[in-house]
VEXFI-779103 format. One record per residue: residue in three letters; x, y, z of N, C-alpha, C, O in turn. Coordinates in steps of 0.2 Angstrom, whole numbers, plus 5000, padded with zeros to 4 digits. Layout:
! residues N
ALAXYZXYZXYZXYZ/...
//
This chain:
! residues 103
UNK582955695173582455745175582555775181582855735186/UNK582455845183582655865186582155885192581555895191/UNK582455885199581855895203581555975204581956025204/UNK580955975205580756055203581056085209581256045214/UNK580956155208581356195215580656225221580056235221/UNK581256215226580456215231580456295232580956325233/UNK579756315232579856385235580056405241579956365245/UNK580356455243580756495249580156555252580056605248/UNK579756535256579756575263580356645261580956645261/UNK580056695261580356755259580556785269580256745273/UNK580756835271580956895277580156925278579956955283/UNK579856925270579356985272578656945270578556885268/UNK578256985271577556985270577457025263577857065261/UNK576857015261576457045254576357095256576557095262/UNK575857155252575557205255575057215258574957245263/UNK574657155254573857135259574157065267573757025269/UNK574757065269575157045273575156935272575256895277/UNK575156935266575156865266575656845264575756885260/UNK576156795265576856765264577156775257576756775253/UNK577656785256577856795249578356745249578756745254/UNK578356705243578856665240579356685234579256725229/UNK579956635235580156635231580456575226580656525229/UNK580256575219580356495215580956505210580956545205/UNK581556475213582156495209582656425211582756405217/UNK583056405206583456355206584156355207584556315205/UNK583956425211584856475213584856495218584456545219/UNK585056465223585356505229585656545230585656575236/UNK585856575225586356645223586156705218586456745216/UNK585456695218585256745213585256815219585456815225/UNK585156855216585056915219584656905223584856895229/UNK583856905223583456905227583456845233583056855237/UNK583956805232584156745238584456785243584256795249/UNK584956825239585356855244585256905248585456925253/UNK584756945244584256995248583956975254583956995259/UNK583656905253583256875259583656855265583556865271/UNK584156815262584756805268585156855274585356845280/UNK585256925269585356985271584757005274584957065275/UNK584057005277583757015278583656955283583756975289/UNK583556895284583356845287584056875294583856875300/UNK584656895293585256915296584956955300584956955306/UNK584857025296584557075302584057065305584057095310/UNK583657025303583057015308583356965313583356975319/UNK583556915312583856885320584456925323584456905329/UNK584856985321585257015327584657075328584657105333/UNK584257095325583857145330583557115335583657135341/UNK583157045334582957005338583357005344583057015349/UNK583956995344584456975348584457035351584157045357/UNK584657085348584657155352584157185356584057235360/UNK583757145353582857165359582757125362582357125366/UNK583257065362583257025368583557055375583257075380/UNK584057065373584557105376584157165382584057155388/UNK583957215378583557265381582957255384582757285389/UNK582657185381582057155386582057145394581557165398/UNK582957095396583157075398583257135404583157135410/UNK583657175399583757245406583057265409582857255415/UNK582557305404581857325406581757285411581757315417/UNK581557225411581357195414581457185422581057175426/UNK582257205422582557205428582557255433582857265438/UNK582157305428582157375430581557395431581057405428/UNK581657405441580957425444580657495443580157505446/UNK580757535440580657595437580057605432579557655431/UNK580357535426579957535419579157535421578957505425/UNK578857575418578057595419577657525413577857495408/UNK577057525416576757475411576757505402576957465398/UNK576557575401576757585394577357565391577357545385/UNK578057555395578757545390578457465390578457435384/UNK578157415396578157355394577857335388578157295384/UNK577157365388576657355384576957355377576857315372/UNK577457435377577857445371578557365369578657325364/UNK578757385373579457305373578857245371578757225365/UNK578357225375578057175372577857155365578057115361/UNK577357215363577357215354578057225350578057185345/UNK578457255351579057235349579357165350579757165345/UNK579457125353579457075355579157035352579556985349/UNK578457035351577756995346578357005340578656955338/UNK578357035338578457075331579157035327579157015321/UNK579757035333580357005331580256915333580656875330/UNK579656885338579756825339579356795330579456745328/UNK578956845326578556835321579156815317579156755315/UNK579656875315580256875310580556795310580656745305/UNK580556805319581056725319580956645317581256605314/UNK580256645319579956615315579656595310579456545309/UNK579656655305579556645298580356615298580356555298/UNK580956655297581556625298581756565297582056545292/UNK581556545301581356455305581156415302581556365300/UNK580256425300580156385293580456415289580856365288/UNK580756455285580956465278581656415278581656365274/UNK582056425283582656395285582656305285583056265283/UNK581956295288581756215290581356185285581356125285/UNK580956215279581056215271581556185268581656125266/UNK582056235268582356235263582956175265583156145261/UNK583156155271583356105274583056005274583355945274/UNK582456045272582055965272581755955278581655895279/UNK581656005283581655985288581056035292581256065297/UNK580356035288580056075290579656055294579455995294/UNK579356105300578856085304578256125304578356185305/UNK577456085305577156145302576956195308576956185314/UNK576856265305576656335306576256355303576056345297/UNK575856385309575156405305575356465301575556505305/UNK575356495295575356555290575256615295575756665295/UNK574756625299574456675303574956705310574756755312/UNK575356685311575856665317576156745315576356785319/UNK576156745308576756775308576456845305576756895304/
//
């Protein structure tokens, strides 16, 4: 007997914004690979908004509007990474809990 498959933490949200899963006993089907491909670009945008955070920040110029703006952006990609995270620490066995709302 075999062990059932655990669902996967998807990149995105539903439309009414609640988690979407996936129940598949292929790490390779297509729709894996779409999420992996996705989990990817959401951590190098993350990265690249690091990046630009970094500079803004160092720059005495930036008015409170671009912060306010880099902040919710920021909100936004810290959300991805950690949906990422759980999905990633899921599927490892090695999950720790997260409130659903986080993200």
């Amino acid at each position: 007997m075999s062990t059932p498959p655990t669902p996967r933490l998807l990149p995105w949200a539903g439309p009414d914004g609640k988690p979407c899963y996936l129940l598949t006993d292929r790490d390779d089907s297509l729709l894996s690979e779409r999420a992996d491909q996705v989990e990817a670009l959401q951590l190098r945008m993350g990265a690249g908004l690091l990046e630009h955070a970094r500079v803004l920040i160092d720059d005495p110029s930036v008015d409170s509007r671009q912060l306010r703006f880099l902040s919710a952006q920021l909100s936004a990609a810290l959300g991805d990474v950690l949906r990422v995270a759980q999905s990633r620490g899921a599927r490892s066995g090695r999950q720790e809990e997260a409130p659903d709302q986080v993200f």
